[in-house]
C-alpha positions as CSV (number, residue, x, y, z in Angstrom):
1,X,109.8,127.3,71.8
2,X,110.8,124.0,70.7
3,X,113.4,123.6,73.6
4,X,110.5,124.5,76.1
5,X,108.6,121.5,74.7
6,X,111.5,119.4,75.1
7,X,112.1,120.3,78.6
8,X,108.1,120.3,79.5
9,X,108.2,116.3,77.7
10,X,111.0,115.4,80.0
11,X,109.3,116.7,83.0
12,X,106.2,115.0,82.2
13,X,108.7,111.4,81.7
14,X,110.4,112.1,85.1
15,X,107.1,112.6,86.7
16,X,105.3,109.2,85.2
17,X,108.4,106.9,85.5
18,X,108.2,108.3,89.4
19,X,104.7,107.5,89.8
20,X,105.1,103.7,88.2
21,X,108.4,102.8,90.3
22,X,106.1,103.9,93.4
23,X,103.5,101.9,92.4
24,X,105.6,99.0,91.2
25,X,107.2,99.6,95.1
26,X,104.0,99.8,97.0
27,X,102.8,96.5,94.9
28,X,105.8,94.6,96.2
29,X,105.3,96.0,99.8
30,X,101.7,95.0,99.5
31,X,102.8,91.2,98.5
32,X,105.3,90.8,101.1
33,X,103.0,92.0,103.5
34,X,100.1,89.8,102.6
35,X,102.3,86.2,102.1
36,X,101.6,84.7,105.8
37,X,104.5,83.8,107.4
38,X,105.4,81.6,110.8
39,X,104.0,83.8,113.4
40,X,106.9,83.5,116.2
41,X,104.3,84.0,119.1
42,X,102.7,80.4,117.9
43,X,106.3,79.0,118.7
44,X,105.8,75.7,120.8
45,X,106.6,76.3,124.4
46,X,109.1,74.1,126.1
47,X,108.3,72.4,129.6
48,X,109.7,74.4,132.7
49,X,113.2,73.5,134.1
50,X,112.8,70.8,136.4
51,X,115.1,71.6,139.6
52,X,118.0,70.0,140.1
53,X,117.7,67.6,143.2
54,X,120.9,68.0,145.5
55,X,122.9,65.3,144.8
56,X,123.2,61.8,147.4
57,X,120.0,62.7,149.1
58,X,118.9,59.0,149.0
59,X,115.3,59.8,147.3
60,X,114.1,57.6,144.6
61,X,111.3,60.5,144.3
62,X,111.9,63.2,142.2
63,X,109.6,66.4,141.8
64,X,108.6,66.8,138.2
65,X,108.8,63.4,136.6
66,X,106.4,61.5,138.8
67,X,103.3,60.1,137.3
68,X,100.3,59.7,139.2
69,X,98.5,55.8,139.5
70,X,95.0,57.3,139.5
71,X,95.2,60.1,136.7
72,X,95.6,59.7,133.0
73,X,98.7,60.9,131.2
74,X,97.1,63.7,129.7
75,X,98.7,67.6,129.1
76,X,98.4,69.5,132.6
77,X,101.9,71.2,132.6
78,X,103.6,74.2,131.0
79,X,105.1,72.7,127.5
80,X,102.4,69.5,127.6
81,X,101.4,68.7,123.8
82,X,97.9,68.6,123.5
83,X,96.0,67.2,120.4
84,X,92.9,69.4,119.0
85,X,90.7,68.1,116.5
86,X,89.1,70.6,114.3
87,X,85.4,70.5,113.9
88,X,84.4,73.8,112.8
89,X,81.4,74.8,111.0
90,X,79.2,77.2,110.7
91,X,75.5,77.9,109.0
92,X,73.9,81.5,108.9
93,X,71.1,83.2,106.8
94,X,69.1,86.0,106.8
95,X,66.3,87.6,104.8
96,X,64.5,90.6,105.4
97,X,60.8,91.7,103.2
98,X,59.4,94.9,103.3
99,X,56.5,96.7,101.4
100,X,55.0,100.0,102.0
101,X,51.9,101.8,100.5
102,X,50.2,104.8,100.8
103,X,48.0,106.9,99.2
104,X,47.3,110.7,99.8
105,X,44.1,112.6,98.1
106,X,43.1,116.4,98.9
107,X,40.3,118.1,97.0
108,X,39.1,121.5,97.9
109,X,35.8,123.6,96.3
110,X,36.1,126.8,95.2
111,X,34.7,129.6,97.4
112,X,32.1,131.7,96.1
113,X,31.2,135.0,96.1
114,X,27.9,136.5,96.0
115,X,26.4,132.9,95.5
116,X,28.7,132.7,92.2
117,X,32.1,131.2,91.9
118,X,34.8,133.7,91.1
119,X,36.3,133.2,87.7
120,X,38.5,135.1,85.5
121,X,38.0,134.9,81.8
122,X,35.4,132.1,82.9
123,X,38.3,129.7,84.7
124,X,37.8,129.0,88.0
125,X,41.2,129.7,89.7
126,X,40.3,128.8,93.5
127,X,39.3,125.0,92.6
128,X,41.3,122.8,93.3
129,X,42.9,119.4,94.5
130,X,45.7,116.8,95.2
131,X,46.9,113.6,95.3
132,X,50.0,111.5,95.4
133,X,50.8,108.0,95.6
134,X,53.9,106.0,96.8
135,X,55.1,102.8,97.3
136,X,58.2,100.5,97.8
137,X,59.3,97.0,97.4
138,X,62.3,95.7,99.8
139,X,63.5,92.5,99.6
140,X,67.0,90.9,100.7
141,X,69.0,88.0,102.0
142,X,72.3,86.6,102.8
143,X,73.2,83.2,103.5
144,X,77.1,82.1,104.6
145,X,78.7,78.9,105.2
146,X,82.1,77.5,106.7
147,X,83.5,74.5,107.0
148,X,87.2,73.1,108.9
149,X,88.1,70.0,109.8
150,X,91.2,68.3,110.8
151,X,93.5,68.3,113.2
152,X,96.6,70.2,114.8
153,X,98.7,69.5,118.3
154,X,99.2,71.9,120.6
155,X,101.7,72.8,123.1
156,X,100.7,73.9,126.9
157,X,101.6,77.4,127.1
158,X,100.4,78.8,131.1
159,X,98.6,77.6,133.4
160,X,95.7,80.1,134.6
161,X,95.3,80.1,138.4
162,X,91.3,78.4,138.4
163,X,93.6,75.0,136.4
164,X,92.4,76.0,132.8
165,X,95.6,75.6,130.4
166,X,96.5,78.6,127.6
167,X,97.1,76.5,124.5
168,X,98.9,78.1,121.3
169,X,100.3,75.7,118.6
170,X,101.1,76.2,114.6
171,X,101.2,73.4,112.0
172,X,102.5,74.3,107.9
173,X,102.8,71.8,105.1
174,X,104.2,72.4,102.1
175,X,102.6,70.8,99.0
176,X,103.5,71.0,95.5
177,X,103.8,74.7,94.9
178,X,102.4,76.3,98.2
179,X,102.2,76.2,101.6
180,X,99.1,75.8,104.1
181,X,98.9,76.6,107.6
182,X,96.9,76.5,110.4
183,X,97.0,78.4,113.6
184,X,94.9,77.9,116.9
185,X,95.1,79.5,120.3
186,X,92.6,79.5,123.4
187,X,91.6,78.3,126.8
188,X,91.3,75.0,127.8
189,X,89.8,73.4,130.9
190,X,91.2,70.4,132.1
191,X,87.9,68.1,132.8
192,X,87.6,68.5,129.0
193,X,90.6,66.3,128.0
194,X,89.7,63.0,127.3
195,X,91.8,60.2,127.8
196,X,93.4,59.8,124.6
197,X,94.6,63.7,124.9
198,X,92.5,65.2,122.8
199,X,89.7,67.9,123.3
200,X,87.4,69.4,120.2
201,X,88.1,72.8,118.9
202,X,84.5,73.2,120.0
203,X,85.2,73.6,123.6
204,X,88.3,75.7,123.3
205,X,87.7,78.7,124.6
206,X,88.0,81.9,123.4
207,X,89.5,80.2,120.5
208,X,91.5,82.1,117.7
209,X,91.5,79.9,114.7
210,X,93.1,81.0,111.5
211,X,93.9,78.7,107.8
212,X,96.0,80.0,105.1
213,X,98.3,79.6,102.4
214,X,100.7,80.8,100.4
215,X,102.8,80.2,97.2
216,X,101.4,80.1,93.3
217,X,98.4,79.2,93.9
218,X,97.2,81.4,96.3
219,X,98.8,84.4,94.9
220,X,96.9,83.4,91.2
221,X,93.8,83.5,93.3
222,X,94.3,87.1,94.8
223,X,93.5,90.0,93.4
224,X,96.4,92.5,92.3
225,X,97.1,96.0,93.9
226,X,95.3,97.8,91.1
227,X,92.2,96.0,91.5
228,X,92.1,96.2,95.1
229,X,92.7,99.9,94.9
230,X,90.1,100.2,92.5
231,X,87.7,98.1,95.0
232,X,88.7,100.4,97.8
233,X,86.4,102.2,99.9
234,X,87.9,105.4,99.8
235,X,87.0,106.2,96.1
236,X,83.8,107.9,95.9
237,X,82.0,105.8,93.1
Protein backbone atom coordinates (compact mmCIF):
# COMPACT_ATOMS: atom_id res chain seq x y z
CA UNK A 1 0.00 0.00 0.00
CA UNK A 2 2.67 2.25 0.96
CA UNK A 3 4.68 1.71 -2.36
CA UNK A 4 1.45 2.59 -4.28
CA UNK A 5 1.42 5.91 -2.48
CA UNK A 6 4.87 6.46 -3.25
CA UNK A 7 4.48 5.81 -6.84
CA UNK A 8 0.92 7.72 -7.07
CA UNK A 9 3.19 11.05 -5.16
CA UNK A 10 5.69 10.72 -7.94
CA UNK A 11 3.21 10.78 -10.60
CA UNK A 12 1.48 13.65 -9.24
CA UNK A 13 5.49 15.50 -9.01
CA UNK A 14 6.16 14.45 -12.66
CA UNK A 15 2.80 15.83 -13.71
CA UNK A 16 3.15 19.42 -11.75
CA UNK A 17 6.90 20.03 -12.60
CA UNK A 18 5.55 19.37 -16.44
CA UNK A 19 2.87 21.71 -16.19
CA UNK A 20 5.32 24.71 -14.55
CA UNK A 21 8.28 24.13 -17.18
CA UNK A 22 5.30 24.63 -19.83
CA UNK A 23 4.20 27.46 -18.34
CA UNK A 24 7.59 28.87 -17.39
CA UNK A 25 8.15 28.10 -21.56
CA UNK A 26 5.04 29.59 -22.83
CA UNK A 27 5.90 32.77 -20.42
CA UNK A 28 9.24 33.25 -22.23
CA UNK A 29 7.63 32.61 -25.68
CA UNK A 30 5.10 35.22 -24.70
CA UNK A 31 8.04 37.89 -23.80
CA UNK A 32 9.98 37.35 -26.82
CA UNK A 33 7.17 37.65 -28.76
CA UNK A 34 5.83 40.89 -27.36
CA UNK A 35 9.54 42.91 -27.13
CA UNK A 36 9.22 44.94 -30.55
CA UNK A 37 11.90 44.49 -32.59
CA UNK A 38 13.33 46.42 -36.00
CA UNK A 39 10.64 45.50 -38.46
CA UNK A 40 12.88 44.68 -41.63
CA UNK A 41 10.00 45.78 -44.14
CA UNK A 42 10.55 49.58 -42.49
CA UNK A 43 14.24 49.21 -43.86
CA UNK A 44 15.20 52.49 -45.70
CA UNK A 45 15.05 52.07 -49.42
CA UNK A 46 18.07 52.92 -51.53
CA UNK A 47 17.72 55.17 -54.77
CA UNK A 48 17.54 53.11 -58.06
CA UNK A 49 20.85 52.46 -60.03
CA UNK A 50 21.42 55.22 -62.10
CA UNK A 51 22.60 53.83 -65.68
CA UNK A 52 25.85 53.93 -66.68
CA UNK A 53 26.35 56.48 -69.55
CA UNK A 54 28.55 54.93 -72.39
CA UNK A 55 31.75 56.18 -72.03
CA UNK A 56 33.27 59.39 -74.48
CA UNK A 57 29.90 60.29 -75.59
CA UNK A 58 30.77 64.06 -75.25
CA UNK A 59 27.56 64.92 -72.91
CA UNK A 60 27.97 67.08 -69.95
CA UNK A 61 24.18 65.88 -69.26
CA UNK A 62 23.57 62.95 -67.42
CA UNK A 63 20.13 61.22 -66.77
CA UNK A 64 19.60 60.96 -63.01
CA UNK A 65 21.66 63.64 -61.41
CA UNK A 66 20.14 66.70 -63.06
CA UNK A 67 18.40 69.25 -61.01
CA UNK A 68 15.76 71.16 -62.37
CA UNK A 69 16.12 75.51 -62.15
CA UNK A 70 12.36 75.88 -61.62
CA UNK A 71 11.49 73.05 -58.95
CA UNK A 72 12.59 72.77 -55.35
CA UNK A 73 14.89 70.03 -54.25
CA UNK A 74 12.32 68.18 -52.52
CA UNK A 75 11.87 63.99 -52.41
CA UNK A 76 10.22 62.78 -55.87
CA UNK A 77 12.43 59.70 -56.51
CA UNK A 78 12.63 56.02 -55.32
CA UNK A 79 15.13 56.26 -52.08
CA UNK A 80 14.39 60.34 -51.65
CA UNK A 81 14.37 61.06 -47.63
CA UNK A 82 11.45 62.75 -46.78
CA UNK A 83 10.91 64.52 -43.30
CA UNK A 84 7.42 63.98 -41.45
CA UNK A 85 6.51 65.87 -38.60
CA UNK A 86 4.19 64.17 -36.20
CA UNK A 87 1.07 65.97 -35.23
CA UNK A 88 -1.19 63.46 -34.06
CA UNK A 89 -4.03 63.84 -31.83
CA UNK A 90 -7.09 62.76 -31.13
CA UNK A 91 -10.37 63.64 -28.87
CA UNK A 92 -13.56 61.29 -28.62
CA UNK A 93 -16.48 60.90 -26.14
CA UNK A 94 -19.57 59.44 -25.84
CA UNK A 95 -22.45 59.15 -23.47
CA UNK A 96 -25.58 57.49 -23.81
CA UNK A 97 -29.00 58.07 -21.05
CA UNK A 98 -31.81 55.93 -21.05
CA UNK A 99 -34.95 55.52 -18.67
CA UNK A 100 -37.94 53.43 -19.15
CA UNK A 101 -41.23 53.16 -17.18
CA UNK A 102 -44.21 51.37 -17.29
CA UNK A 103 -46.98 50.43 -15.39
CA UNK A 104 -49.48 47.47 -16.08
CA UNK A 105 -52.95 47.25 -13.80
CA UNK A 106 -55.82 44.47 -14.61
CA UNK A 107 -58.79 44.08 -12.27
CA UNK A 108 -61.56 41.85 -13.12
CA UNK A 109 -65.23 41.40 -10.96
CA UNK A 110 -66.37 38.28 -10.09
CA UNK A 111 -69.23 36.81 -12.06
CA UNK A 112 -72.36 36.06 -10.43
CA UNK A 113 -74.80 33.63 -10.39
CA UNK A 114 -78.30 33.89 -9.80
CA UNK A 115 -77.78 37.68 -8.85
CA UNK A 116 -75.28 36.38 -6.05
CA UNK A 117 -71.52 36.03 -6.33
CA UNK A 118 -70.31 32.40 -6.05
CA UNK A 119 -68.35 31.76 -2.92
CA UNK A 120 -67.06 28.78 -1.29
CA UNK A 121 -66.94 28.80 2.54
CA UNK A 122 -67.87 32.61 1.97
CA UNK A 123 -64.49 33.49 -0.20
CA UNK A 124 -65.00 34.71 -3.37
CA UNK A 125 -62.63 32.72 -5.68
CA UNK A 126 -63.56 34.38 -9.18
CA UNK A 127 -62.43 38.09 -7.99
CA UNK A 128 -59.66 39.11 -9.03
CA UNK A 129 -56.79 41.43 -10.38
CA UNK A 130 -53.18 42.43 -11.38
CA UNK A 131 -50.66 44.65 -11.65
CA UNK A 132 -47.00 45.03 -12.22
CA UNK A 133 -44.63 47.72 -12.37
CA UNK A 134 -41.14 48.12 -14.07
CA UNK A 135 -38.57 50.37 -14.65
CA UNK A 136 -34.81 50.94 -15.62
CA UNK A 137 -32.11 53.42 -15.32
CA UNK A 138 -29.22 53.37 -18.11
CA UNK A 139 -26.62 55.67 -18.02
CA UNK A 140 -22.95 55.47 -19.63
CA UNK A 141 -19.95 57.16 -21.21
CA UNK A 142 -16.60 56.92 -22.56
CA UNK A 143 -14.22 59.50 -23.28
CA UNK A 144 -10.46 58.71 -25.01
CA UNK A 145 -7.57 60.89 -25.79
CA UNK A 146 -4.20 60.66 -27.73
CA UNK A 147 -1.54 62.64 -28.22
CA UNK A 148 2.01 62.26 -30.62
CA UNK A 149 4.21 64.71 -31.61
CA UNK A 150 7.55 64.77 -33.08
CA UNK A 151 9.27 63.95 -35.89
CA UNK A 152 10.75 60.97 -38.01
CA UNK A 153 12.43 61.03 -41.86
CA UNK A 154 11.35 58.95 -44.28
CA UNK A 155 12.77 57.24 -47.22
CA UNK A 156 10.88 57.23 -50.78
CA UNK A 157 9.81 53.75 -51.28
CA UNK A 158 7.60 53.56 -55.01
CA UNK A 159 6.26 55.76 -56.95
CA UNK A 160 2.48 55.11 -57.71
CA UNK A 161 1.58 55.68 -61.38
CA UNK A 162 -1.06 59.12 -60.60
CA UNK A 163 2.91 60.74 -58.91
CA UNK A 164 1.81 60.04 -55.25
CA UNK A 165 5.15 58.55 -53.41
CA UNK A 166 4.83 55.18 -50.86
CA UNK A 167 6.82 56.41 -47.94
CA UNK A 168 7.94 53.79 -45.09
CA UNK A 169 10.76 54.91 -42.63
CA UNK A 170 11.65 53.59 -38.82
CA UNK A 171 13.55 55.64 -36.17
CA UNK A 172 14.80 53.81 -32.44
CA UNK A 173 16.60 55.54 -29.60
CA UNK A 174 17.97 53.97 -26.93
CA UNK A 175 17.79 55.78 -23.56
CA UNK A 176 18.89 54.77 -20.32
CA UNK A 177 17.50 51.31 -19.87
CA UNK A 178 15.05 51.01 -22.91
CA UNK A 179 14.42 51.56 -26.26
CA UNK A 180 11.66 53.68 -28.19
CA UNK A 181 10.63 53.52 -31.62
CA UNK A 182 8.50 54.92 -34.01
CA UNK A 183 7.24 53.57 -37.19
CA UNK A 184 5.26 55.35 -40.06
CA UNK A 185 4.17 54.19 -43.46
CA UNK A 186 1.58 55.82 -46.11
CA UNK A 187 0.85 57.69 -49.26
CA UNK A 188 2.10 60.88 -50.01
CA UNK A 189 1.09 63.35 -52.83
CA UNK A 190 3.62 65.44 -54.08
CA UNK A 191 1.83 69.10 -54.11
CA UNK A 192 1.91 68.43 -50.39
CA UNK A 193 5.69 68.86 -49.86
CA UNK A 194 6.65 71.96 -48.83
CA UNK A 195 9.75 73.50 -49.60
CA UNK A 196 11.80 72.71 -46.79
CA UNK A 197 10.90 68.79 -47.39
CA UNK A 198 8.56 68.27 -45.03
CA UNK A 199 4.77 67.24 -45.13
CA UNK A 200 2.51 66.70 -41.69
CA UNK A 201 1.65 63.26 -40.64
CA UNK A 202 -1.85 64.76 -41.12
CA UNK A 203 -1.95 64.54 -44.78
CA UNK A 204 -0.21 61.19 -45.14
CA UNK A 205 -2.40 59.02 -46.44
CA UNK A 206 -3.54 55.87 -45.41
CA UNK A 207 -1.05 56.33 -42.73
CA UNK A 208 0.14 53.36 -40.39
CA UNK A 209 1.64 54.98 -37.40
CA UNK A 210 2.92 52.86 -34.53
CA UNK A 211 5.17 54.08 -30.97
CA UNK A 212 6.82 51.62 -28.69
CA UNK A 213 9.29 50.61 -26.41
CA UNK A 214 11.09 48.11 -24.95
CA UNK A 215 13.55 47.32 -22.19
CA UNK A 216 12.95 47.64 -18.03
CA UNK A 217 10.77 49.82 -18.08
CA UNK A 218 8.27 48.81 -20.29
CA UNK A 219 8.40 45.25 -19.30
CA UNK A 220 7.77 46.60 -15.34
CA UNK A 221 4.76 48.22 -16.86
CA UNK A 222 3.20 45.08 -18.55
CA UNK A 223 1.31 42.73 -17.15
CA UNK A 224 2.76 39.09 -16.61
CA UNK A 225 1.37 35.92 -18.48
CA UNK A 226 -0.64 34.86 -15.45
CA UNK A 227 -2.51 37.89 -15.26
CA UNK A 228 -3.15 38.17 -18.80
CA UNK A 229 -4.48 34.65 -18.77
CA UNK A 230 -6.54 35.35 -15.95
CA UNK A 231 -7.88 38.63 -17.97
CA UNK A 232 -8.58 36.49 -20.99
CA UNK A 233 -11.68 36.28 -22.68
CA UNK A 234 -11.92 32.71 -22.98
CA UNK A 235 -12.59 32.04 -19.19
CA UNK A 236 -16.18 32.11 -18.51
CA UNK A 237 -16.31 34.42 -15.40
Amino acid sequence: MINRIQILLRMLWKAWAAVVMTSIAFAALSACAASPRPDATFAATLPEEIPVADAGNGGIFQSGHDVPLFENSVAHRIGDVLTIPLDEKTDASKSAITTTKKNTAVEASAPTLFGAAATIHGRNLLNSSLSGATSFDGEGGSKQSNQLTGGISVTVTKRLANGNLLVRGQKWITINQGREFVRIQGIVRPVDIAPDNTVSSIRVADATIAYGSQGALNDANSKGWLGRFFDSKWLPF
